[in-house]
Structure formats: structure tokens, C-alpha cells
TORKOLPA-832055 format. One record per residue (C-alpha): x, y, z. Coordinates in steps of 0.1 Angstrom, whole numbers, plus 5000, padded with zeros to 4 digits. Example, Ala and Ser with C-alpha at 12.3 -4.5 7.8 and 13.67 -1.06 7.14 Angstrom:
# residues 2
512349555078
513749895071
This chain:
# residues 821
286683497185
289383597151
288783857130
287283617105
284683567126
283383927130
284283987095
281683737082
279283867104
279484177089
278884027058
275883837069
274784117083
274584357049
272784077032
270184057056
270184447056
269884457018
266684227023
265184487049
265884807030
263684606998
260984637018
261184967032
259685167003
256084967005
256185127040
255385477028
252585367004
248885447020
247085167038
243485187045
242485177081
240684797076
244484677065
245484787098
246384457108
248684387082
250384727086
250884657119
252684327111
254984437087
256184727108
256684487136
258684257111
261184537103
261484667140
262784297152
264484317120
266684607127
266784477162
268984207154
270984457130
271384647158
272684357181
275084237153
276984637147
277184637184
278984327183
281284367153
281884737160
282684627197
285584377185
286384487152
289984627151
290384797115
289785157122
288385237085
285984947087
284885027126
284485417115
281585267087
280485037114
279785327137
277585537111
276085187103
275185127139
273985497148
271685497116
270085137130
269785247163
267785577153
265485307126
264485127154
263085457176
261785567144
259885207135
259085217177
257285577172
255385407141
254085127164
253085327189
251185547165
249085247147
248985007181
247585337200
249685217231
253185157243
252784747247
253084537217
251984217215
254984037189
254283667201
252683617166
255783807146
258183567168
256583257159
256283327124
260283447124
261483147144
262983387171
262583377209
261683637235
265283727243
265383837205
263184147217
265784237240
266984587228
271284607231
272584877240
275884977224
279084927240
280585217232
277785477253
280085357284
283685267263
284085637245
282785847277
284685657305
287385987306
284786177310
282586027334
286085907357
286786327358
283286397365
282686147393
285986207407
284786587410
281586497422
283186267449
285686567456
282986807464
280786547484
284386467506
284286837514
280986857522
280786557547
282886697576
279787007577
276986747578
278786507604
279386827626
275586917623
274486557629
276386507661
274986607691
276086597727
274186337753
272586437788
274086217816
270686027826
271085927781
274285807790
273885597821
271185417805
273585347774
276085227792
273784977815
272084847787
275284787770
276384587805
273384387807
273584277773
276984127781
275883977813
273183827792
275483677769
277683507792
274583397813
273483227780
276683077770
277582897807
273882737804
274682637767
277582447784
275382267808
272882137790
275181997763
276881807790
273481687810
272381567770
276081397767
275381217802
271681137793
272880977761
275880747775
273080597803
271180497770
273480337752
274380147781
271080067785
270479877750
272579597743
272679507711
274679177701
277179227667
274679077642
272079287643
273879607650
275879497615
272279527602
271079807612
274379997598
274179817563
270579877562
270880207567
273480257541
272380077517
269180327515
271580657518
273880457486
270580427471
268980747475
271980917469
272380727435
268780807425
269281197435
272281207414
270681017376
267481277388
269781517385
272081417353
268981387335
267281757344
270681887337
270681677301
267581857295
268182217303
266282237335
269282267360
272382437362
275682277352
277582197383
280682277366
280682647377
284882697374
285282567339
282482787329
284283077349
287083017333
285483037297
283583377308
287083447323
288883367290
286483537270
286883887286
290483887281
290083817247
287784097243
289884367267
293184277244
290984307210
289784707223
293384777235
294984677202
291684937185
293485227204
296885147195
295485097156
293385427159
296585677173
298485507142
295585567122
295685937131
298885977130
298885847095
295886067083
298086417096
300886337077
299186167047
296986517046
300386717048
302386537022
299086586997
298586927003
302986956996
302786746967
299586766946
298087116962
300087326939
298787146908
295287156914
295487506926
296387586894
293787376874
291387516891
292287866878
292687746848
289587596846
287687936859
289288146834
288387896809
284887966822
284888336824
286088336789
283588106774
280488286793
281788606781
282088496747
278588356750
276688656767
278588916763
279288986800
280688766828
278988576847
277788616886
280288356907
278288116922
278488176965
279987956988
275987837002
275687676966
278887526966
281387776948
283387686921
281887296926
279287396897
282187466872
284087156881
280886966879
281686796840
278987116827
279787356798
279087706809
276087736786
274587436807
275287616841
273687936829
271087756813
270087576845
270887886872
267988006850
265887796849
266287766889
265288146892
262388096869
260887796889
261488026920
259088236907
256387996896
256587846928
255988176949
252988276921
251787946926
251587976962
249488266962
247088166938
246887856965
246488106992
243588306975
241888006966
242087856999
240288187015
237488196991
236487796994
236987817035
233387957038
231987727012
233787387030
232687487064
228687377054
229787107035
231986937058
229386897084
226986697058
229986497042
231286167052
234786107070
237186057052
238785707055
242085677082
245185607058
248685447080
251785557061
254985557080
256685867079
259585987061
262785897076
266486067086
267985767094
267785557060
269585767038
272085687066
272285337063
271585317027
274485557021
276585307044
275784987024
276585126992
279785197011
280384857018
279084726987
281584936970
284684936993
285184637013
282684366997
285284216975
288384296994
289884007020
291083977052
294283817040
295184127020
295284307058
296084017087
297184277106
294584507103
295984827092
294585047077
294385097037
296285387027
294885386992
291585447007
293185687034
294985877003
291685876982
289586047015
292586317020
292186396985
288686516985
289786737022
292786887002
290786956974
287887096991
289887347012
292087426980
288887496963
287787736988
290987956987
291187956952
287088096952
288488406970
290988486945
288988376914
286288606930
288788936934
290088866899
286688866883
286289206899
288889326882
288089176847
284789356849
286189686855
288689616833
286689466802
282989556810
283889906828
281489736853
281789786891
280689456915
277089356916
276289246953
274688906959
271088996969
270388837001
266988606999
263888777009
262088677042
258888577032
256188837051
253288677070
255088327087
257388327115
260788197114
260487807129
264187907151
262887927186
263988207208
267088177223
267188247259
268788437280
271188367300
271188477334
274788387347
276988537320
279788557349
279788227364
282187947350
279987607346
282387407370
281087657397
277687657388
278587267389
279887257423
276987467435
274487267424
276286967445
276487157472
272687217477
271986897470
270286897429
272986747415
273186377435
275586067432
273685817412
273685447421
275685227398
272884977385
272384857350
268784807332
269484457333
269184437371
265584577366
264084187363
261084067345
259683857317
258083917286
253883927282
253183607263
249583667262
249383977244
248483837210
245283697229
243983917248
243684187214
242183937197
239183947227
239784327223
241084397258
244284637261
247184437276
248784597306
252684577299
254684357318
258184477339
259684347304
258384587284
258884877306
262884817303
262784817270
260685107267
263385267284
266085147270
264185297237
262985637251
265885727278
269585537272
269585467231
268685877225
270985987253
273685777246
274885927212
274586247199
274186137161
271285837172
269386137194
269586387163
268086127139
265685927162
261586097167
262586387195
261886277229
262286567258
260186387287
258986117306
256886027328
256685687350
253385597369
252885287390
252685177422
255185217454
258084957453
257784867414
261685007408
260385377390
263285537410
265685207397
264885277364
265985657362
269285557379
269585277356
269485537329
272185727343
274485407345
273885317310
274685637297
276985827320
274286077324
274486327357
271286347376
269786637383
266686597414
264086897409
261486697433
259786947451
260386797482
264086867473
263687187458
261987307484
263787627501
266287647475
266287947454
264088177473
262688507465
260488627432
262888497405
264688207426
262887967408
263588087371
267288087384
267187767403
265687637366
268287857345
271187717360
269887307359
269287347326
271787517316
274387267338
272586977323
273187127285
276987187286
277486847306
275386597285
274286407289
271686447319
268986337335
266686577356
264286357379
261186487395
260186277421
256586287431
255586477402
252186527403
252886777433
254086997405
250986977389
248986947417
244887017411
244387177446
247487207472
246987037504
247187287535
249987157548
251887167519
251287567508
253987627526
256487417506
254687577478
255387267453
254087407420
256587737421
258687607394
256287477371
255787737348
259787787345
260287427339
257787387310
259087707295
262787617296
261787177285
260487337251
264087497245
265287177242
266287067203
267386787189
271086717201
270286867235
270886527248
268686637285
265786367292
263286497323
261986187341
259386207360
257785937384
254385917408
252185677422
249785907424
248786077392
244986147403
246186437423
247586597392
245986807363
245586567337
246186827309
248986987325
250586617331
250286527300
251086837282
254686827298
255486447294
255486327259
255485917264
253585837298
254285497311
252485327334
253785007355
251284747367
251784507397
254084217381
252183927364
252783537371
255983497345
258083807360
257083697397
258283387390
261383527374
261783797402
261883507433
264383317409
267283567404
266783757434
267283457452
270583387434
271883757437
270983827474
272583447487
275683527465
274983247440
272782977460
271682687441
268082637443
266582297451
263882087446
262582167482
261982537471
258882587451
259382887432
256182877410
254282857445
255983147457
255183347425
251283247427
251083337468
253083697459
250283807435
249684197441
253184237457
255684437438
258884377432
260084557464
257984337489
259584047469
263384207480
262184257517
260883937522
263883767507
266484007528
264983927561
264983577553
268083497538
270383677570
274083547571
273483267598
270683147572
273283117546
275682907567
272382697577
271682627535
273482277531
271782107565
268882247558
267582407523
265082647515
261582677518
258682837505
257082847537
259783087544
258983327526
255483357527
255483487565
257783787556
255283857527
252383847547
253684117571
253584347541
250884567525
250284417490
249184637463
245184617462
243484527429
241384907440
244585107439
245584937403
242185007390
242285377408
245785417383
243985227349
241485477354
243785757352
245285647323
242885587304
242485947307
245886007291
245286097253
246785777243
244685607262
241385787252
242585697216
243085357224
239385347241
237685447213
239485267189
238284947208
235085097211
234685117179
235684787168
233084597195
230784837177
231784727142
231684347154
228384357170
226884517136
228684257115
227284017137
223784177133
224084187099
224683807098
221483667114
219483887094
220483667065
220183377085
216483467090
């Protein structure tokens, strides 16, 4: 696509964001609890909303050559991104669960599923791919060391009665498969025989042999002709593939190019863009420095005289925390900045006798409330949406746009350079800010002279602000670190070397397949909790683990996130998920399972340094994952006998203690997974993992989307035919995961199948023996994990908020044949 193209979708796009941030302040009015509903709907308008914001700034800031305009884009697409986890939190706070039923909001919007699809921008992978090439090829250089050890350890010598029967089994098998091959030989030549002494047998005259061939060509024309319109006409309709994969190759082909050449010609723009900025910065500070160094001091004395004129004395300079000189240059007489600096003390104090008057109050009612709170009503539950860090982001990014580039044209920049007038304006402020602050120094020595000279008055010292007695400082402690020697690249390579830091497997969160819940609007409405289908788990992740860890700005604004936690059953892709993470985001992955941990670190305090040194790894080298595998042996209830040994929970308490160091911009996610939570403490789980979700065995659409492309990827692009029932497959696989689905179809479609594919095409029947050798998840085990969660305290609130309603229902319905009688 032209620049044209992307530049009017920008534009579309700031109109339709103009519309959204309209209707942004009605959010944080107060909604009673019975407009729930209607809450609920219009934060789930603005959350697809921003989605397609968010798909449109990836895709204009993705292609978009101009540097000035892509630097906007990038604040425009990091303040979306953290709207979206903030509006996400607000769902989850009103809908009391992580699945949202949106069928209703897509109907009413005219969008499809694949609008719910949350994008994940470009550049997480683009901007870090130096940095992940130099880690990986470390990583890969440590591994290559480390593999001549392990194949040394894993060989071992065989006795001679081990080798005698290697090498006879190995002889028979070749006997075996000559034997097989000389019989092949003769029976084809006893069925070649057997057939000649047939044909000699029937004589058929010319006539009706001509029959028999036209007749039977005629119906292979025929059929053939029929296959073919049957086929025209699914195509013609959507239902079918186009046959014409290489022109579409080509296109896809064509398109990538186009796309490759547009980001190389950003990076040549970008260098002259710097380039530009240095010397544009230098030539202001050569030129026009001098002048407004001495305006400035102009205008201070100005003000020093004027004060002095109008006190008596000089006035305090204002400090560099309230901006320094800034004030004076701020279009203010000096009788207006006294007059306010003033009036800011006096409020000051107000404030603090305020407060205390609050304080004494509050102590003398506290006795009196306590009685009366029992005997009073409850006060009705308000929804308000909370305040947010990420719209004064955008909003100061569309005024941006509205101001700067809204009435400006691509023909004025074909090229797309970048505008020096705008460049020259930005370098302006810079110079003049750092001017400023060298000529608050001086102006700050010379009014300490004036005083002693004039007012015979030494320096008055700025009187720091006192700490208020009584509250505790909301800075966290910092801690200590226990390696102040080590270099991180050998704390690095040590952690490779005992195995916590592991190569992740390069798969994307696309690859994690399933389809969207289409029944979720109607099973609320009969006030049952919908269990969320494989959909919504990878976008629940793409929310909670790649969109905070993939920038820095989005993970500072977005609703802070430390943990994880993934509960389902064995073989639904909880493993998949946490590597897909890493893909996405470059992330290194740190494995603290205990099974892996185990034996590492030993001693008293070898599991606050095995901890130390993760986290502190995982801090420097952001982003990271840490995975614990099996996680509720952490947190286990009661250890198994055979497992004291291991002792699994030694690192609990230093791995809860070092997660709540963790701030916002320590891009670290811990991920946990289990299939079996029950084991666990349910407190201690949940304490430690902030958003807990749980995966349920694959409903009818995502089973029938699993067989589909799973299918297509493991026979290398087969084309599925009428002959293969998918939707039977996906109602016969109901209680098998996604895992059973992949075993079935690998031992099924082997390479000699593949060659077999156009004689003889695919079957369900196929299949379904594979499956049926494997253990399907039972609907006990499910229900064993529902219960569990239910547990969690989002699920107790989401339990007695349906309570509550069936409660309110069955007295409305009460109420109502009364007045019937």
C-alpha cells in the first residue's frame, strides 16, 4: 500500500478516537449496582473500541515512514495499548470473571469475532531483534559448551552378550527384508500369469468391448464434470479454498516485500533524522543560545528589582523541583508570583489543620459508628471506572495531531522527510530549557551577592519539607543485594549452566488454536457462569503476559500485573502458552519448577540466593519470564512422603518476598501452571497469583477448529475433502484436549500416509481409533478443577453475585402472583 493509504488511516483513525474520548468522561460518573448491565455494555463498547484503535497504530506505525509522524504514532499506540488493560481490568471488576460474553456488543457494532482478536504490536519483536540475536547467540554459545559434558555422561560402554544380540537382531532384520522383497516378486508375477489366462479366457467381440469403454467414460466425464460445478459453486460461496494457491503466494509474496522495503527506508529516514536533530541542536545553541542567555538575565534582574521595590527585600529564588526561573518567564508580574507563592503556603497550612481536625473527629465518631453500623442498611454498590494514566496520553497526542499534522499534506513531503520547522521549533524548547538551567545557577550566586551587598543579608537555606510523623513512606525497601562482585553475564551463564535459564521454543500465540464462545450472552442470561473457551485464554494472555511485557511505557501505564497462574487439565497447551509469551516478546525464561530446582542451591540460604540471583538476572535482562511448573507443589497443603526429600516448598517464602519487589517498569511476569490445584493452599495460591486462569476441556467450535488446522499444518498444507467429516470428528473428540487431538493426527498422518492422500483421501474413521487409545479428560476431573475455582476469590464473588440475583428473581417472582391473587 502508498503512503496515502496509511496516511488516511491515520486520519480515520483520530476521528473515530475523537468519538471515543466524548464518551470517556460519563465513565467516571457513579452507577448504581441495578444499572449494572448498562455499565457493563458501555465499557465493553469502548474496549472493542480501542481494540480496533489499537489494530489500526499497529498498522500505520508499522508502515509509516516519516519519523516525526511514526514518533506520535508510537506514544499514540502505547497510550491505546495500556486503555485497553485498563478498560480489561474494569471488566473483570464489574463481570466478576475473566470471560466476557461480547456476542451482544458485536451484533449491535456490526463487527465479527476476529474483531476481538487483540494485535500485538510489531515493533515488541522489530526494536528488540539486536538484542534478542546477542542473547540467543549467547545462550546457544553456552549450551554448545555444555553438550560435549552431557554426551560424555550419557554414553556408556555395552557388555558383549548386549552386543551380540544388537548385532543379530540387526542381521535378522535384513534377512527379513530380503525374504519379504523376493516373495513380493513372486506373487506379482503368479497375479500377472493368473490375469493373462483370464483375459484369454473372455472373448469379447469389438462392439461390445467399444461399449463397455465408452460407457465407462462417459460416467467418469460426467462425474468428473459434476465434481468440478460442486466445486466452483462452494468455492463461489466461501466454503472452499481457492485452488489458485501460487497467485495468492505470489500476492502474500509481493506484499512482504513491499512491507520489508517500507521498514528499511524507516531506518535510513530515522539515522538522517538524528543526524539532523545533533546538528540542528548545535547550530541553535551557536546561534540563538547567546541571546536568550542574556534575556533571561535580563529578565531576572528586572525581577529582583521590581520585588525589591515592592517589599523591600529580594525575593527567595524559586528551586529547580518547582521549575526555576520558569515562574518568572511565565507572562506574571512579580507582585502576581509573590502573591500566589503565598497564597500556596497559606493553603498548605489549611490543608494540614484541616487534616487534623479530620483526624480528631474520625477518633471520637469511631465508637459511636461501630453500634450504628450493625443496625444500618448497606449502603448501595456504585461502578465507576477508575481514574486513568493512559488518557492524558492519548488526549495529549490528539491535540498533537489536531494541531500539527491535521491540515498539513502529503504532497508538501512526497518523500517523507522530516519537517525541519517542526524539528527547529522542538530544539528550541531543549536549548532553552538547558540554557535556563545554567543561567538559574548564576542568577542564584548573584542574588547572593545583592543581598549582602544591598540588604547586608547573608543566604537563607531552602527548608527542606517536613516528613509527616505517624505514616510510612509508600517506597518499598530496597533489597539487598547479595552478589555485589559478580558481573550479570556470569550470573547469566551460570544460571544456563544449571539448567534455570532454558532455550524457549519459537511458537507464536497464534499457533495456540481455538474459537470464540458464541453462547456466552445466553448462558448469563439463564445465570450460569460461562467456562471460557481456548479463545479467550489467548487473548487473556496476550492482555496479561505479551502487551505489558512487551513495552516498557504500555507496562508503566497499564493496572500492574506481577503473576499468573494457569490451571487446566494435562495436554490443553499451559506449557505452549508460557513459551508463546516468550516468542512474542523476546522474553528469557527462567524455570523455578521444583522438580527443577531441586538440588540446586543447597544449604540454609541456597534458596534466598538461588532466588536473588533469578530475579535479579531477570531484572537487568527484561524482559523475563519465570515459569513454575507444577506449582501447587510450592504450595503444597501436606508433602507427600516421597517427595520430603525434594523438599518442594523451600523457596516459597523467598519467592513471595522477592515477587512483591517488583514495581511498575520491572517488566518480570511469574507464570505459573498446574493441573492440580486441590493439592495447594488455596490462600497461599491465590495470594501469590494475581489473575488465576483456568482452561476447560475444548468446546464443539474450537474442536472443530483444532481438527481443521491441525490437519493442514501437520500434512504440510493438505486439502481437506468432502470424504473427511470434520464436524464428526469434533463431536466424537468431546473430553479430549487439544494434545490427544495432535497425537491422534501424528500417528495417523505418517509420511507413507501422505504419499497415499490422492488414491485414497482421508477419513474420519481414521482418526477415531487413535483417539480411542487415549485417556480422555473425564467430566469428574473438570468438575474436581470448577470446584476449586470456585474457591478462588473471584470466583466466590462471582457465586454470590449469582446467588443473589436467583434470589432477587425468585422474590420478584413471588411478589408477582401475590398480585395475581
Amino acid at each position: 500500500m502508498s503512503e496515502g493509504t496509511y496516511q488516511r488511516l491515520w486520519e480515520a483513525s483520530h476521528v473515530t478516537l475523537e468519538e471515543v474520548l466524548e464518551k470517556e468522561p460519563s465513565l467516571l460518573e457513579p452507577v448504581p449496582s441495578r444499572e449494572r448491565q448498562s455499565f457493563q455494555y458501555r465499557i465493553s463498547v469502548l474496549y472493542l473500541y480501542y481494540l480496533g484503535l489499537l489494530r489500526r497504530f499497529n498498522l500505520a506505525y508499522d508502515q509509516m515512514v516519516q519519523p516525526q509522524k511514526r514518533r506520535l504514532l508510537r506514544r499514540l499506540l502505547d497510550g491505546v495499548a495500556g486503555r485497553v488493560l485498563e478498560l480489561k481490568d474494569e471488566m473483570v471488576r464489574v463481570d466478576l470473571c475473566e470471560t466476557h460474553c461480547l456476542d451482544r456488543v458485536l451484533q449491535d457494532l456490526k463487527l465479527t469475532p476476529a474483531d476481538l482478536e487483540v494485535p500485538i504490536p510489531k515493533y515488541f519483536q522489530l526494536e528488540q531483534s539486536s538484542a534478542m540475536r546477542a542473547r540467543q547467540q549467547m545462550l546457544a554459545e553456552i549450551l554448545a559448551r555444555l553438550e560435549p559434558l552431557t554426551s560424555q555422561e550419557n554414553l556408556r560402554g555395552l557388555s558383549r552378550t548386549e552386543a551380540l544380540i544388537l548385532v543379530q537382531s540387526a542381521e535378522r532384520a535384513r534377512q527379513g527384508r530380503l525374504r519379504a522383497t523376493f516373495m513380493r516378486e513372486i506373487r506379482k508375477e503368479e497375479e500377472r500369469d493368473r490375469r493373462i489366462r483370464e483375459n484369454g479366457r473372455q472373448k469379447f467381440s469389438q462392439d461390445q468391448g467399444a461399449i463397455v469403454i465408452q460407457k465407462v467414460w462417459k460416467g467418469y466425464l460426467q462425474r468428473k464434470r459434476i465434481e468440478q460445478d460442486r466445486r466452483v459453486e462452494m468455492e463461489f460461496i466461501g466454503m472452499l479454498p481457492s485452488p489458485n494457491q501460487t497467485a495468492r503466494l505470489n500476492v502474500l509474496a509481493q506484499a512482504f516485500m513491499g512491507e520489508e522495503s517500507r521498514r528499511t527506508r524507516q531506518v535510513e529516514k530515522e539515522e538522517e533524522f538524528q543526524e539532523a536533530m545533533g546538528k540542528t541542536h548545535e547550530s541553535l545553541t551557536e546561534t540563538e543560545g547567546p541571546d536568550m542567555k542574556e534575556r533571561m538575565k535580563d529578565q531576572i534582574r528586572q525581577w529582583f528589582i521590581e520585588c525589591h521595590a515592592l517589599t523591600g527585600r529580594f525575593p527567595d529564588y524559586p528551586d529547580e523541583a518547582s521549575g526555576g526561573s520558569y515562574l518568572i518567564f511565565a507572562d506574571k508580574t512579580p507582585e502576581q508570583v509573590r502573591l500566589e507563592l503565598e497564597a500556596q503556603a497559606q493553603e498548605s497550612k489549611k490543608k494540614d489543620q484541616e487534616k487534623t481536625k479530620e483526624r480528631e473527629k474520625e477518633k471520637k465518631d469511631k465508637k459511636k459508628k461501630k453500634g450504628k453500623e450493625e443496625k444500618a442498611k448497606k449502603p448501595e454498590v456504585m461502578f465507576k471506572v477508575q481514574p486513568s494514566k493512559s488518557i492524558p496520553v492519548i488526549s495529549a497526542g490528539h491535540e498533537e495531531y489536531t494541531s500539527m499534522w491535521k491540515s498539513r499534506y502529503d504532497n508538501k513531503h512526497p518523500s517523507q522527510n522530516f519537517d525541519s520547522e517542526t524539528l527547529r521549533e522542538e530544539k528550541r524548547k531543549q536549548v532553552e530549557m538547558e540554557i535556563r538551567a545554567q543561567v538559574d545557577e548564576l542568577m542564584r550566586q548573584e542574588l547572593k551577592n545583592l543581598r549582602l551587598a544591598v540588604d547586608k543579608e547573608e543566604t537563607r537555606p531552602l527548608k527542606s519539607p517536613k516528613k509527616k510523623g505517624g505514616k510510612k513512606s509508600g517506597k518499598k525497601k530496597k533489597e539487598k543485594d547479595l552478589t555485589p562482585d559478580r558481573s550479570v553475564d556470569s550470573l547469566f551463564e551460570e544460571l544456563v549452566v544449571i539448567g534455570l535459564i532454558k532455550k524457549s521454543v519459537l511458537v507464536t500465540l497464534n499457533d495456540y488454536i481455538g474459537d470464540c464462545l458464541y453462547l456466552g450472552s445466553t448462558l448469563t442470561l439463564a445465570n450460569k457462569m460461562p467456562m471460557p473457551s481456548l479463545f479467550d485464554i489467548r487473548q487473556n494472555m496476550a492482555l496479561y503476559g505479551v502487551l505489558r511485557l512487551g513495552s516498557h511505557d504500555i507496562h508503566t501505564m497499564a493496572p500492574h500485573v506481577r503473576s499468573i497462574l494457569l490451571v487446566g487439565p494435562s495436554g490443553m497447551g499451559k506449557k505452549m502458552l508460557v513459551q508463546a509469551v516468550c516468542t512474542e516478546t523476546g522474553a528469557n525464561l527462567f524455570d523455578l519448577s521444583p522438580d527443577n530446582v531441586m538440588g540446586k542451591y543447597p544449604g540454609k540460604n541456597g534458596a534466598q540466593m538461588l532466588v536473588h540471583i533469578v530475579f535479579k538476572v531477570a531484572r537487568v535482562l527484561q524482559p523475563s519470564v519465570i515459569w513454575i511448573g507444577n506449582t501447587e507443589k510450592t504450595f503444597y497443603k501436606k508433602v507427600p512422603k516421597e517427595e520430603r526429600k525434594m523438599d518442594p516448598k523451600r523457596i516459597k517464602k523467598d519467592l513471595m518476598r522477592a515477587t512483591r519487589q517488583l514495581s511498575p517498569g520491572d517488566r518480570v511476569m511469574l507464570i505459573g501452571t498446574t493441573e492440580r490445584p486441590q493439592l495447594a493452599e488455596v490462600k497461599g495460591l491465590c495470594r501469590f497469583y494475581e489473575r488465576i486462569l483456568f482452561i476447560p476441556r475444548p468446546d464443539y467450535a474450537s474442536r472443530y477448529v483444532l481438527w481443521k488446522r491441525m490437519i493442514e499444518s501437520q500434512g504440510m498444507g493438505v486439502q481437506l475433502t468432502p470424504s473427511l467429516d470434520i464436524s464428526a470428528l469434533a463431536r466424537v473428540s468431546d473430553g479430549y484436549t487439544p494434545g490427544h487431538i495432535l497425537q491422534s493426527i501424528q500417528s495417523v498422518l505418517t509420511e507413507r500416509r501422505l504419499l497415499q492422500l490422492t488414491k485414497r483421501p482421508l477419513v474420519a474413521s481414521e482418526f477415531v481409533g487413535h483417539l480411542a487409545k487415549l485417556d480422555p479428560v473425564y467430566r469428574e476431573e473438570e468438575e474436581t478443577l470448577k470446584e476449586w475455582f470456585f474457591k478462588t476469590p473471584l470466583g466466590k464473588k462471582n457465586m454470590k453475585f449469582t446467588k443473589d440475583q436467583q434470589e432477587a428473581e425468585e422474590a420478584r417472582l413471588a411478589k408477582e402472583k401475590k398480585k395475581k391473587k
